[in-house]
N, C-alpha and C positions, 0 to 999 in steps of 0.2 A: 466541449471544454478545450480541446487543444487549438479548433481556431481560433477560441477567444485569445489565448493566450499567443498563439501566434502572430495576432492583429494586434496585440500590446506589443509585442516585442516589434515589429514592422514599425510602428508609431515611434517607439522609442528611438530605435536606430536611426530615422528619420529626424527626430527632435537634437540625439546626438550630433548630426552629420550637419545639418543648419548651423547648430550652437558652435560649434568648430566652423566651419565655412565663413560663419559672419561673426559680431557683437553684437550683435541685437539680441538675443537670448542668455541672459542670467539666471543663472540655477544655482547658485552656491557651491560648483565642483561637487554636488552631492547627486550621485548617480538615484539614490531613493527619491531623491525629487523630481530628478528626471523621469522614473519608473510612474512617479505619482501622476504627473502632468498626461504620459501616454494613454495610463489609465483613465481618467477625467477624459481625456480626447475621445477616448473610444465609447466610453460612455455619453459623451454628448453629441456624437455624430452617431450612435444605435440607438438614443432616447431623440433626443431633440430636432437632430436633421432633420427627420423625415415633418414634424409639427411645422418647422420653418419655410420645408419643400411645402408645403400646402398653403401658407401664409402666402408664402411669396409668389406663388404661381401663378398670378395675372402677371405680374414685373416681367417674369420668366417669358412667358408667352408674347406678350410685348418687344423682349428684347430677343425673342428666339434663343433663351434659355442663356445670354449672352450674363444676367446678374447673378448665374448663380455662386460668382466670386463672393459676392456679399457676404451669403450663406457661412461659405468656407472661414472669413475674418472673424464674423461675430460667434462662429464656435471656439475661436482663436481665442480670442479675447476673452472668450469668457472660460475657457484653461487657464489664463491670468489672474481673472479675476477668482477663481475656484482655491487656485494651488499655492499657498504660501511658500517663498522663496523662490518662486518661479517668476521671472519677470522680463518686458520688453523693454528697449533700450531704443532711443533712436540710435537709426546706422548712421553711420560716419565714415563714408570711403576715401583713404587718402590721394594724394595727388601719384600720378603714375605718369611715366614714359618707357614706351613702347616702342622699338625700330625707329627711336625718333620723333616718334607722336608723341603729345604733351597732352594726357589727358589732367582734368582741373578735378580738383578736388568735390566731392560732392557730399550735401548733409542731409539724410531724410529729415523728413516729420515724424513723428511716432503713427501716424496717422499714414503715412506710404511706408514705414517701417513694417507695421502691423499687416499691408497689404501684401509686400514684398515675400515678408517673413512667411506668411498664410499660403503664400503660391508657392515658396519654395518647401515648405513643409511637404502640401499635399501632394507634389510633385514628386518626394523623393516616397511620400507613401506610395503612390500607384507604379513609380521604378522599380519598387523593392516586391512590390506585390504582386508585378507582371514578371520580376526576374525567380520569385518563390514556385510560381506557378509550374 
């Protein structure tokens, strides 16, 4: 019981830290939806992952395990599509200059949003899970 709850709370802090970092992630400032979303995540990557890990496991083997981002989105998205008030946003990064360099502004798709967004989630899950350990 307490890793369950610990792997919610990792998600969470994870989903907060994204949500703050970018604008791709709207939750209505209501941390119970954020709570809600971690929970849906954990429960669809302890139910479903492992179904989709078998699905997709010729892809996998194929690309040298290189799809299993795929995996990681479509459990993303379907946190979205689960958790009402929870929603993606395409990113919109503004223009920036640096030392001088001129970087141009850039607009995802919801579609590289959702990609972005999925990598930097699961990313800060396994930071938070290697720094817990």
């Amino acid at each position: 019981m307490k890793s369950l709850i610990r792997v919610i709370f990792i998600n969470l802090i994870s989903l907060l830290i994204v949500a703050h970092l970018t604008n791709g992630i709207i939750y209505q400032n209501n941390i119970l939806t954020l709570l809600i979303a971690a929970g849906c995540l954990f429960l669809l990557n302890l139910v479903v992952k492992p179904l989709l890990n078998l699905i997709f496991m010729p892809i996998n083997l194929l690309t040298l395990g290189a799809a299993r981002w795929l995996i990681n989105i479509l459990l993303f998205w379907g946190v979205t599509l689960l958790v009402d008030n929870f929603t993606l946003v395409p990113i919109s990064l503004p223009q920036a200059n640096l030392a001088g360099y001129m970087f141009p502004g850039l607009s995802l798709s919801f579609f590289w949003s959702l990609v972005l967004l999925s990598l930097l989630v699961q990313l800060c899950i396994s930071l938070i899970s290697w720094i817990c350990k």
